[in-house]
N, C-alpha and C positions, 0 to 999 in steps of 0.2 A: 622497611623499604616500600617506599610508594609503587604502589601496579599501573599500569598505564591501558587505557581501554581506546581502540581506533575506531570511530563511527566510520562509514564509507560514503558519508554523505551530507551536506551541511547545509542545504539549501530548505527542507522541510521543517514545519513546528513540531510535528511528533518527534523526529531526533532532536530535538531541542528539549525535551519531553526525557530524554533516553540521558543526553549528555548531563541535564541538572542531578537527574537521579546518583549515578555514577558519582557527579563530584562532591553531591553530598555523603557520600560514604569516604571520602577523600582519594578517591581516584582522580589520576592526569588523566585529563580527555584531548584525544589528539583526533582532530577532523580532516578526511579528504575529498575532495570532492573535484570535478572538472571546471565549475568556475571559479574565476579567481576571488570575487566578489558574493558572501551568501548568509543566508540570516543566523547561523550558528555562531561566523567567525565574529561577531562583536558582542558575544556570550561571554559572561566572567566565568562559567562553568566551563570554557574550551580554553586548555593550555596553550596550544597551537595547532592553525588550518595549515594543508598543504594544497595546491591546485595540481591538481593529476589529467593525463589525458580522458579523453569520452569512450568509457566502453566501447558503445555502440557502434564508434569504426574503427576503434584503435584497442579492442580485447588486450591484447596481447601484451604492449605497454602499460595498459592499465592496471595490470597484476601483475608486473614486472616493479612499477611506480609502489603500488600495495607493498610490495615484498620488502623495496627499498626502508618504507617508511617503518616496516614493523621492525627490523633490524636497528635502522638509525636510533629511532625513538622505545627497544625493547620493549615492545608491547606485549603486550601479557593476555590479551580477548581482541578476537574484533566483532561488531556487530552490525551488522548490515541495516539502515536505515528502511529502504521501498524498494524499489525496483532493482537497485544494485546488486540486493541478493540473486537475481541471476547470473551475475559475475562472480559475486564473492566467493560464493558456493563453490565455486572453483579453485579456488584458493588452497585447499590443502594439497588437492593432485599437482598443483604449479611450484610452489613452491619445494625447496629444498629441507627447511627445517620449519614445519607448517606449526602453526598457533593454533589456538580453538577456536573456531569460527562458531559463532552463536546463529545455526542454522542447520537443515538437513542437508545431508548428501546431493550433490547437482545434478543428481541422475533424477531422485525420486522432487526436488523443487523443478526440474524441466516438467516431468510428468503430469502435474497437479496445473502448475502456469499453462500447458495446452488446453483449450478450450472443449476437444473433443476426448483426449485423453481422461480428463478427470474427471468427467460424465459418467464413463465408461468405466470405472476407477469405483466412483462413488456407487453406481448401480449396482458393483458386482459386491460391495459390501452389504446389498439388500436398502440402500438408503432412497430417499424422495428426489428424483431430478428430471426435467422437462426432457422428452423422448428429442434424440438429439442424431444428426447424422452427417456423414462427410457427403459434401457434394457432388455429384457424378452419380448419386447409386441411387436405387430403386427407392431404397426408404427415404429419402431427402422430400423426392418428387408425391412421397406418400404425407408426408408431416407437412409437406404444401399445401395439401388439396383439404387437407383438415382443418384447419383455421386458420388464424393469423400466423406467421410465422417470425423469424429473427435471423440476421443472417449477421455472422462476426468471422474476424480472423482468428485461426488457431491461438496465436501470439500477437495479444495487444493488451493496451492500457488505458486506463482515463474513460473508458467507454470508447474510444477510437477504433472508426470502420464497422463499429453496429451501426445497423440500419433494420427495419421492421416492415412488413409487407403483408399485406389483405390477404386472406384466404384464396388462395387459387391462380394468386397474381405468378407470372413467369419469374423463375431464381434468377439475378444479378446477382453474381460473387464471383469470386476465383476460386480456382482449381484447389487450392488446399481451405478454404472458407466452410465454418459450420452450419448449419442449416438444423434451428432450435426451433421447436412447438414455443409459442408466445404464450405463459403461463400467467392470465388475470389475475389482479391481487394486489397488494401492499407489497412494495419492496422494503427491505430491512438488511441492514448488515451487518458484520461481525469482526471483532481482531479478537485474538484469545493468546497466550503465550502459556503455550509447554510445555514440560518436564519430560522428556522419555515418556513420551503415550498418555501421559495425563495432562490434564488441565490444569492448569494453577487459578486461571479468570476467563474469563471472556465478556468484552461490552457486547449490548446490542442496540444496532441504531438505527435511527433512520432521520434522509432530507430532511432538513425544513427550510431550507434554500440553497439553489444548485446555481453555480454557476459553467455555465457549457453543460457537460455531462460529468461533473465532479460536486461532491457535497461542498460548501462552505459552512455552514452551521446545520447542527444535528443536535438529536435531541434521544436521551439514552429511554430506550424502552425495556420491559419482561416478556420475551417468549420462552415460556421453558421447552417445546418442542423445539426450538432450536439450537436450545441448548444441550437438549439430547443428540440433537442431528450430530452438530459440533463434537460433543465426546465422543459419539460412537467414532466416526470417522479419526479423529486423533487417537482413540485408543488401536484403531484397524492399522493405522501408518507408524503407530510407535513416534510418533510425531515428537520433533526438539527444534523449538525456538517459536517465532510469530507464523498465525497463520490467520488467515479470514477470507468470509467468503461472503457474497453476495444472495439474498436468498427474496424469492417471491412466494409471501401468506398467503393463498387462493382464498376465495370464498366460502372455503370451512375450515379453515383456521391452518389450515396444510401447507407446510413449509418446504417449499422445492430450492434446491441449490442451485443457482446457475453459473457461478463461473468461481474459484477458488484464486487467491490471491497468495501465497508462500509469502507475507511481509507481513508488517505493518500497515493501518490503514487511521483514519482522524478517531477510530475509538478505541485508540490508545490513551488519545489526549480523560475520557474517563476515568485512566484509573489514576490513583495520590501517586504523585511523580516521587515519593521517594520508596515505593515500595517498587517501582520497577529494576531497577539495577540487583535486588538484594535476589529478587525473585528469578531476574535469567544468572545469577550466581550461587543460587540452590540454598541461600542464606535464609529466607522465607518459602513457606509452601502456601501461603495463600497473599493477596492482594485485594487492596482494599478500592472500593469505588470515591470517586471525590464526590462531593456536597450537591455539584451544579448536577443539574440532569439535559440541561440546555448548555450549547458553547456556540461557539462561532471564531472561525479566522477575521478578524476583524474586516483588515484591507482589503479581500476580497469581497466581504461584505457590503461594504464602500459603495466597490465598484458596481455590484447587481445592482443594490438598492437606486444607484445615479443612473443607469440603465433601467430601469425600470420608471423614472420618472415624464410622468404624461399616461402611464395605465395606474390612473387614482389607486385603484384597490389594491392593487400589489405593491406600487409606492408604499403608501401606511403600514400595509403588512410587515415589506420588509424596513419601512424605516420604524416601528416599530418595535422589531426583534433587536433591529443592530442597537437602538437605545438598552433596553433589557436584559441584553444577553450576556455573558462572558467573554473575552477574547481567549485566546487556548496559548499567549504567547507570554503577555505581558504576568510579569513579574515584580513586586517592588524590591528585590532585592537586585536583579536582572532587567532593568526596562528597554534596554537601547534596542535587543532584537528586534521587539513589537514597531518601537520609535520609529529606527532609519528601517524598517522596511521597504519601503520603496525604492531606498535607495541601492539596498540592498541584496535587492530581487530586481533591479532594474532592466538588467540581460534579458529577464526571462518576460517582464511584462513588454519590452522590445520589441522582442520576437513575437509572443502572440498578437498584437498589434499590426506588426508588420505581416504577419504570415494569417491574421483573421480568423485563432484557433484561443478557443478553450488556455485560462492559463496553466489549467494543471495539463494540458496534453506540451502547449511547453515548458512546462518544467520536469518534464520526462522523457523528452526525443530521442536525448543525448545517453539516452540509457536503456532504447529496446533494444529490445534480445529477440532472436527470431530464428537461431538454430544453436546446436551445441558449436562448444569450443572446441579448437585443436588439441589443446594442451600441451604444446611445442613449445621448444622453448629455443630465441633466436641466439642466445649463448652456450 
């Protein structure tokens, strides 16, 4: 009997990444996602998309929409793509006869997604993280007068709502906004996927061009200190599914954590797309890295490098890479996702256009999270 696996998200290349995996093991991949239109639905590895409502103001239908689909289509896993997993995770307490949600419990993914909690979290397991504090208190006004500082929301995405400030400068934030020591250094980041407290991989990456405050191409590096960081910390939360985190190298090689991500992130697209599905279904214990150590989202690509055109040096740079590099989508057996992407992310390059924002900030609006669920249920 064929199993059926529901991505909860079909707008991103990483689950595009998740869905190939899956169908080469001959799994139905069934996609939902809030827009109607998205780069997974014109995937031969996706059985069939459905368009569900937007978390972000309509929770409640949205996991109502979920419940529907896993019934209709007997789905047998579901796997949260990015950001969704703050809703999915919810999923077992919502529903009536709940599936396996390929993620942790929504209590300890809220915990780790707060920007102060997981600080707080991470310290008390003895690990490296920038001295960090809610604002309003003593310590905030102390981590100011020390150097540069960072100031973010508890609950955000894409880098949305950081902003950084001179040593000494007076705090702009709101009332629940963290107030982080600015840790000099190389930033680098991390996806790793799981098993009950162990690790099965982990990439490590870092920019090699950003567009707004989101990676487009990256280029996979070795820190083994941070691969230590990574384990200890997964082995402390008994940690099950995707997890990654954000980390600034100081000037001696010292790896500080700064904010934890509970998902998927672009160094997924690292590892051989067909060892992922086998490994979140316990069928492998390890995963293997793919060939390239450089990738890049192509289109987005595109788009820096033509924005860039008239600063000579960064023009070549990045028209450059975009010649050399990898795309993370295209397939020859699979090509049209890469193809009609534009047309197919069209909604979302719309909006950042119209609204003058980062496009990875919109193609994730429709899906922050910024307090728990009820858990109600309106039938």
């Amino acid at each position: 009997m064929t199993r059926s696996v529901l991505l909860t998200l079909g707008r991103l290349p990483k689950g595009l990444d998740i869905a190939r995996s899956f169908a080469s093991l001959g799994w139905r991949v069934i996609v939902a996602d809030p827009f109607g239109s998205h780069l997974m639905g014109v995937s031969r590895s996706v059985a069939k998309s459905y368009q569900i409502p937007p978390p972000a103001t309509q929770s409640e239908a949205y996991l109502a929409a979920l419940e529907r689909i896993i019934i209709e289509e007997s789905i047998n896993l579901v796997v949260p793509v990015s950001e969704d997993v703050m809703f999915v995770s919810e999923l077992p307490k919502f529903m009536r006869k709940p599936v396996p949600v390929f993620a942790m419990p929504a209590g300890m993914i809220q915990t780790v997604h707060d920007k102060f909690d997981f600080i707080e979290m991470a310290a008390g397991f003895g690990l490296k993280v920038p001295e960090s504090a809610s604002f309003s208190t003593e310590l905030a006004q102390k981590i100011a007068g020390k150097g540069p500082f960072i100031v973010k929301p508890r609950h955000s995405c894409a880098g949305n709502g950081v902003q950084i400030f001179a040593k000494g400068a007076a705090i702009k934030a709101e009332k629940t906004d963290v107030i982080q020591q600015l840790v000099q250094g190389a930033e680098q980041s991390t996806c790793s996927i799981a098993i009950d407290g162990t690790i099965v991989g982990t990439a490590i990456y870092r920019a090699t061009m950003v567009s707004g405050t989101v990676a487009c191409a990256f280029e996979r590096v070795e820190t083994p200190k941070i691969d230590e960081w990574v384990n200890r910390f997964v082995a402390a939360t008994h940690w099950n599914g995707f997890i990654s985190f954000d980390f600034i190298v100081d000037f001696e090689g010292i790896p500080h954590a700064i904010e934890c991500n509970p998902r998927t992130t672009s160094g997924l697209h690292f590892f051989v797309t067909e060892d992922i599905a086998p490994v979140i279904l316990g069928e492998k214990s390890t995963i293997s890295f793919r060939k390239e150590r450089e990738l890049m989202q192509f289109w987005s690509c595109v788009q820096e490098t033509q924005d860039s055109f008239g600063n000579w040096p960064r023009f070549r740079s990045n028209l450059k890479q975009l010649w050399n590099t990898k795309d993370v989508t295209f397939a020859s057996h699979d090509p049209w996702p890469m193809i009609s992407m534009p047309w197919t992310a069209r909604g979302i390059i719309a909006a950042a256009r119209r609204e003058k924002v980062p496009f990875g900030i919109a193609a994730t609006r429709d899906l922050a999270w910024t307090h728990p669920l009820s858990n109600t249920r309106s039938d």
